[in-house]
Residue frames as a rotation matrix with the C-alpha (Angstrom) as fourth column:
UNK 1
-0.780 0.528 -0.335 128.12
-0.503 -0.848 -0.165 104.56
-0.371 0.040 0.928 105.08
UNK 2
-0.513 0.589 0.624 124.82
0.323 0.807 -0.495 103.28
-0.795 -0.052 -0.604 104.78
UNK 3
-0.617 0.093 0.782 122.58
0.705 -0.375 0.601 103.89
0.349 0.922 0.166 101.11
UNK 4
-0.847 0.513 -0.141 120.30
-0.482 -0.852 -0.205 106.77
-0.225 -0.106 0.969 101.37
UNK 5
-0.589 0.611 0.528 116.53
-0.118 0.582 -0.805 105.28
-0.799 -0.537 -0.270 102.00
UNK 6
0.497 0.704 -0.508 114.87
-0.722 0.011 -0.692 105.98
-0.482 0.710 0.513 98.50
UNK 7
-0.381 -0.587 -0.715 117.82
-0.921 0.311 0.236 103.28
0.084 0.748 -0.659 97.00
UNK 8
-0.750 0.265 0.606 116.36
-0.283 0.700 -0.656 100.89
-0.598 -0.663 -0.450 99.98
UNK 9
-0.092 0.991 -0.098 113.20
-0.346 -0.125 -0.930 101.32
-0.934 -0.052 0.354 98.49
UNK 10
0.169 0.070 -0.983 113.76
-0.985 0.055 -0.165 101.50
0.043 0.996 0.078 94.71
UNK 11
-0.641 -0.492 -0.589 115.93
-0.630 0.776 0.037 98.09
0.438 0.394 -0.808 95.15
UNK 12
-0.531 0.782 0.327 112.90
0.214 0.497 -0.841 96.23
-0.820 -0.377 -0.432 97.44
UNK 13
0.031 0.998 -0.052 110.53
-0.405 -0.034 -0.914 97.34
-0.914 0.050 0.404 94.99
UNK 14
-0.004 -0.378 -0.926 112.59
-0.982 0.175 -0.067 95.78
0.187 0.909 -0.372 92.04
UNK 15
-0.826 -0.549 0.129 112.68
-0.561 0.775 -0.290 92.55
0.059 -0.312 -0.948 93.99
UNK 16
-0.653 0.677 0.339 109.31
-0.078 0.386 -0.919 92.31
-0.753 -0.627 -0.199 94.83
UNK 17
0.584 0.696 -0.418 107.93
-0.575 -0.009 -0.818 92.85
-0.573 0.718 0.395 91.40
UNK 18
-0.385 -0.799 -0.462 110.68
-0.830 0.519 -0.206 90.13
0.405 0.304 -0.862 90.02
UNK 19
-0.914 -0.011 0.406 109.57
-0.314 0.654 -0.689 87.85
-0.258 -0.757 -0.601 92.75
UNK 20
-0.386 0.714 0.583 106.14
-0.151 0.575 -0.804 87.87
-0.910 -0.399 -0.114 91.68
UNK 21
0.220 0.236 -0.946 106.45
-0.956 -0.142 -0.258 88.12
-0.195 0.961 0.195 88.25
UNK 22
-0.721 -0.544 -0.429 108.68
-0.581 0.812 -0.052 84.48
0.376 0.212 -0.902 88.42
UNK 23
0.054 0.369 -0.928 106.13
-0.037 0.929 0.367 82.86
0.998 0.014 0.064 90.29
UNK 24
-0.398 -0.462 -0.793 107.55
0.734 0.358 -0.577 82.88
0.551 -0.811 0.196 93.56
UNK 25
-0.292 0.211 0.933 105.15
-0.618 -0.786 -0.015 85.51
0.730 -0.581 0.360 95.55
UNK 26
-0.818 -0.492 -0.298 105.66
-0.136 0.669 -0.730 83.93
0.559 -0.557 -0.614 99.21
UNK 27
-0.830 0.535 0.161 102.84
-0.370 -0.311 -0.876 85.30
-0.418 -0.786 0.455 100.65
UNK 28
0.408 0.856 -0.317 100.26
-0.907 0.341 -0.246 83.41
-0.102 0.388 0.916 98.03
UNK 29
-0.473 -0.853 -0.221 102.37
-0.873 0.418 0.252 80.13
-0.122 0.312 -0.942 97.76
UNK 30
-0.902 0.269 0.338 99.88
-0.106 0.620 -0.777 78.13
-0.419 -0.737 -0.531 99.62
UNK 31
0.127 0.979 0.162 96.80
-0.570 0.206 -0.795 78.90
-0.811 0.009 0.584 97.29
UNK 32
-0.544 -0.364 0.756 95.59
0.231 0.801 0.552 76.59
-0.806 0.475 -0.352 94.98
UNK 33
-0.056 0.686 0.726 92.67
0.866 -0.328 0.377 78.44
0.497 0.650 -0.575 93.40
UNK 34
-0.659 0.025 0.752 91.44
0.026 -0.998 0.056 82.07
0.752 0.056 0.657 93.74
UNK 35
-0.932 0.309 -0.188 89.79
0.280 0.286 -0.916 82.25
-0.230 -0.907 -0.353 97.39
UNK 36
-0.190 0.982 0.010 86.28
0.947 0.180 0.265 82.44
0.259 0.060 -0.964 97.62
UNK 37
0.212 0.674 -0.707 85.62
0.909 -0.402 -0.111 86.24
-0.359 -0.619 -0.698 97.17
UNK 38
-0.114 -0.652 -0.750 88.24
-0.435 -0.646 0.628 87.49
-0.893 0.398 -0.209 95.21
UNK 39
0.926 0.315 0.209 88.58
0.084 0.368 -0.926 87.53
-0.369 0.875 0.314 91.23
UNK 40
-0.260 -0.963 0.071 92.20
0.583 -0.097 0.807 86.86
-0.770 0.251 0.587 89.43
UNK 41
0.831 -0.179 -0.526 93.22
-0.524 -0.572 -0.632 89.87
-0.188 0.801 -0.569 86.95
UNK 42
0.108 -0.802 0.587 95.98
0.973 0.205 0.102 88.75
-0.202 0.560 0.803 84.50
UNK 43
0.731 -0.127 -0.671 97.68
-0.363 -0.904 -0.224 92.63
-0.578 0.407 -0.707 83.08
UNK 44
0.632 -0.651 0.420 99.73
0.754 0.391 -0.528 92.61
0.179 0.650 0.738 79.99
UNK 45
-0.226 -0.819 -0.528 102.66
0.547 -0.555 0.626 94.88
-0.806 -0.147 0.574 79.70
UNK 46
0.373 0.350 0.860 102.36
0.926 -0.088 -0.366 98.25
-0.053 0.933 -0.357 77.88
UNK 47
-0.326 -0.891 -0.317 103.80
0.927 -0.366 0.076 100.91
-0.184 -0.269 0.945 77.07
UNK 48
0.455 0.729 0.511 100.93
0.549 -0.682 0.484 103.36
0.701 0.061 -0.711 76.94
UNK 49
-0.605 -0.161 0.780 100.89
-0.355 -0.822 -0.445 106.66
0.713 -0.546 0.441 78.67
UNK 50
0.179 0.977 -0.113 99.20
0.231 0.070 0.970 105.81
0.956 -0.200 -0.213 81.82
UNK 51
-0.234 0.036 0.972 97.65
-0.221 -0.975 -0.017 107.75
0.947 -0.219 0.236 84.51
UNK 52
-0.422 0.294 -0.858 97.14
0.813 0.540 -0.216 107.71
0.400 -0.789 -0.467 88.30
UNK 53
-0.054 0.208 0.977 95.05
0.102 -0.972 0.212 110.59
0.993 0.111 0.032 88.76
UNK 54
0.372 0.356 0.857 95.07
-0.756 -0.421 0.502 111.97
0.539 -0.834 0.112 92.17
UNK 55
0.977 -0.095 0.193 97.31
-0.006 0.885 0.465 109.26
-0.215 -0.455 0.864 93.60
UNK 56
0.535 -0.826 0.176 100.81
0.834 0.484 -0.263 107.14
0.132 0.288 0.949 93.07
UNK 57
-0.408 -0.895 0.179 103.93
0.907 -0.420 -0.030 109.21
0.102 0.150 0.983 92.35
UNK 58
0.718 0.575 -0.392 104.01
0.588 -0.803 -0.101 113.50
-0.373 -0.158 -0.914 92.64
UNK 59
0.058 -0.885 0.462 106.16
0.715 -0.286 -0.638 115.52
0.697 0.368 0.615 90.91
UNK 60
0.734 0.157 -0.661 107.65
0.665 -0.364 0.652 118.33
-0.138 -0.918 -0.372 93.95
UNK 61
-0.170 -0.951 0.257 109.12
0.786 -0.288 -0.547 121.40
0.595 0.109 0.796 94.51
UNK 62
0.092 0.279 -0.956 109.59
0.968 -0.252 0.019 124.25
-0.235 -0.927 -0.293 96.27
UNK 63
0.006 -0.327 0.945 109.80
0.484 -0.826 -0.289 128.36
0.875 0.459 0.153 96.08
UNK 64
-0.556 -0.374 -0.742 110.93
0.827 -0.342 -0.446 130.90
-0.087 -0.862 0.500 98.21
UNK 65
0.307 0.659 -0.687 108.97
0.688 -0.652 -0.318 133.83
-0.658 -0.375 -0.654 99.70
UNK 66
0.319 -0.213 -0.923 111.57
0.204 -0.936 0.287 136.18
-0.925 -0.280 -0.255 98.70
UNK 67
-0.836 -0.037 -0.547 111.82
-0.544 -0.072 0.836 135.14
-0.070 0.997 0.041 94.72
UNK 68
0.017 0.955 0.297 108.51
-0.201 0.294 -0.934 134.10
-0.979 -0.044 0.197 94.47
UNK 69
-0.876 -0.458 -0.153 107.88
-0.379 0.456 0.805 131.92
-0.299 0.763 -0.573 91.06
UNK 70
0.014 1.000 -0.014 104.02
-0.868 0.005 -0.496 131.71
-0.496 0.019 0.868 89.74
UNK 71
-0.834 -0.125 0.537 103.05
0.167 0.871 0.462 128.37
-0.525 0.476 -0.705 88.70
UNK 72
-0.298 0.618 -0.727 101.35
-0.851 -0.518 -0.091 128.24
-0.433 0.592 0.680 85.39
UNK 73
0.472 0.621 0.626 98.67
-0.367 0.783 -0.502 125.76
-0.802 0.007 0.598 84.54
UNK 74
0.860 -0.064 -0.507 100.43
-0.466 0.308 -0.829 125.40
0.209 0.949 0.235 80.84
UNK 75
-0.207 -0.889 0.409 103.46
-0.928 0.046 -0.370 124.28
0.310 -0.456 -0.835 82.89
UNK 76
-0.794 -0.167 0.584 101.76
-0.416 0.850 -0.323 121.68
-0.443 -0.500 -0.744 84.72
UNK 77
0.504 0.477 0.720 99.84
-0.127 0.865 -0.485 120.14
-0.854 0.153 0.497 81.68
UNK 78
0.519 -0.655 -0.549 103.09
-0.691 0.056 -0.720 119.99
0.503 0.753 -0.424 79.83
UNK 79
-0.758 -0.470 0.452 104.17
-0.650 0.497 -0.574 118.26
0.045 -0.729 -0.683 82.95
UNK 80
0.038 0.735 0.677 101.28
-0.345 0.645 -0.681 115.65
-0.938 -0.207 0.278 83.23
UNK 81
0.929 0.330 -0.165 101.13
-0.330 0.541 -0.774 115.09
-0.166 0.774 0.612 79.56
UNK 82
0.252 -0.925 -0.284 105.19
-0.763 -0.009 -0.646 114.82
0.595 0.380 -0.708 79.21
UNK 83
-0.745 -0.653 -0.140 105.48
-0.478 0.667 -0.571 112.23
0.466 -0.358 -0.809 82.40
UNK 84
-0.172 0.476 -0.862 101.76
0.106 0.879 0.464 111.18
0.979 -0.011 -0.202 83.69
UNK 85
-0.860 0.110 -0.498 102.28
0.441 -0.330 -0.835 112.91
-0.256 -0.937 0.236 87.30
UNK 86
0.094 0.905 0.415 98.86
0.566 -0.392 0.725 114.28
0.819 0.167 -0.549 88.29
UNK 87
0.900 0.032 -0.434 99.59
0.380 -0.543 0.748 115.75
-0.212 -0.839 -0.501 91.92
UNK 88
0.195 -0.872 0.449 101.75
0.646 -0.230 -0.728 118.69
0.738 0.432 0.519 92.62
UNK 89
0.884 0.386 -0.262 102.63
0.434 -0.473 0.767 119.66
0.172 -0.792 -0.586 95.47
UNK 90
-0.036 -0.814 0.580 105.16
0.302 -0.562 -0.770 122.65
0.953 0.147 0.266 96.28
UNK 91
0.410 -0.160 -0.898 106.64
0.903 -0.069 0.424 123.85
-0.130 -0.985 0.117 99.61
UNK 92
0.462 0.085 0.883 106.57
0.329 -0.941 -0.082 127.45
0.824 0.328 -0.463 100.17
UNK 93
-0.018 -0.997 -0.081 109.59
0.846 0.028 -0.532 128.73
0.533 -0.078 0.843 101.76
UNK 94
0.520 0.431 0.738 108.57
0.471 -0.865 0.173 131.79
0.713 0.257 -0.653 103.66
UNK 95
0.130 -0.971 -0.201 111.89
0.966 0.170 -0.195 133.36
0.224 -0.168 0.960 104.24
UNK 96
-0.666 -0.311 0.678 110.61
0.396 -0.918 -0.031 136.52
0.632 0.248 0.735 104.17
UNK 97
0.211 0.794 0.571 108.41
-0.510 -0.409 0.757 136.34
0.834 -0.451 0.318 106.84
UNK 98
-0.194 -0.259 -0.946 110.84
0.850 0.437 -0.294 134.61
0.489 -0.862 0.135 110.11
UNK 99
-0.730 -0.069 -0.680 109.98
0.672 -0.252 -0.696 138.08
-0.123 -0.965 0.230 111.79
UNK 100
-0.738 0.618 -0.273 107.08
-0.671 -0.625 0.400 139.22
0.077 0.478 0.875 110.25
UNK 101
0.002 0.944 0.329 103.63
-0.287 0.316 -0.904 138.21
-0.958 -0.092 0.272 109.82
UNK 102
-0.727 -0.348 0.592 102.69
0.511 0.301 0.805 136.70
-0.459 0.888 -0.041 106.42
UNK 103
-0.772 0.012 -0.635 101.33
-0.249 -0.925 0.286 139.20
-0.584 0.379 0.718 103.99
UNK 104
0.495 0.867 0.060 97.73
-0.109 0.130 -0.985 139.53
-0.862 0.481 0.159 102.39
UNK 105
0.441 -0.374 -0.816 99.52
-0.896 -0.139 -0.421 140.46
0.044 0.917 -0.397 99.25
UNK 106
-0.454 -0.833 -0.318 101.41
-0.870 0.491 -0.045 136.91
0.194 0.256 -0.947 99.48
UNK 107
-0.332 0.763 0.555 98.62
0.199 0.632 -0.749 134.71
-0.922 -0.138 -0.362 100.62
UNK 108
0.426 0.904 -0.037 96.80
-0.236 0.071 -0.969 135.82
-0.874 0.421 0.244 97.78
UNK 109
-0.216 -0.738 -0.639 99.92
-0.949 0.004 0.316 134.75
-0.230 0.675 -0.701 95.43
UNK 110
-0.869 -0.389 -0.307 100.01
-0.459 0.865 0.204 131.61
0.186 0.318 -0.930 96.35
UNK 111
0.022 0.970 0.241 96.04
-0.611 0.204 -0.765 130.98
-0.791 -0.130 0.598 96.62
């Protein structure tokens, strides 16, 4: 049984930030100085709260038509301030509409 593709990922992206932390990033091996156009950043390690607004990681979920579940801003800046996710994005389930049309009254829920 093969691993399930986010392990693929997690364990490449542990390698690759190992790799170039030692020195050994393959794809710059060859330079000797910072090419003509580009400036070298040095980052320290920290353990600050920091943000990728609009970007990077997302924190996800989903609700269903038929239990519908209001999302409340004090929710998601208890979420942002507790882990730093800025995007949320939620998949609406609309189970209650496979032979129906979808309802003003439910559009204007999830607006």
């Amino acid at each position: 049984m093969s691993p399930c593709p986010g392990v693929i990922l997690i364990f490449i992206l542990l390698q690759t930030g190992h790799r170039a932390v030692d020195g050994a990033c393959s794809s710059c091996s060859g330079l000797a100085s910072v090419p003509t156009g580009y400036k070298e950043l040095t980052y320290s390690e920290s353990n600050d709260h920091i943000e990728n607004p609009n970007r990077g990681f997302v924190m996800q979920d989903s609700g269903r038509a038929s239990n519908y579940e209001e999302i409340y801003i004090e929710d998601l800046d208890k979420f942002r301030n507790d882990s730093g996710l800025t995007l949320h994005w939620r998949q609406y389930i609309l189970d209650d509409f496979v032979t129906s049309d979808i309802t003003d009254d439910y559009l204007d829920k999830i607006r």
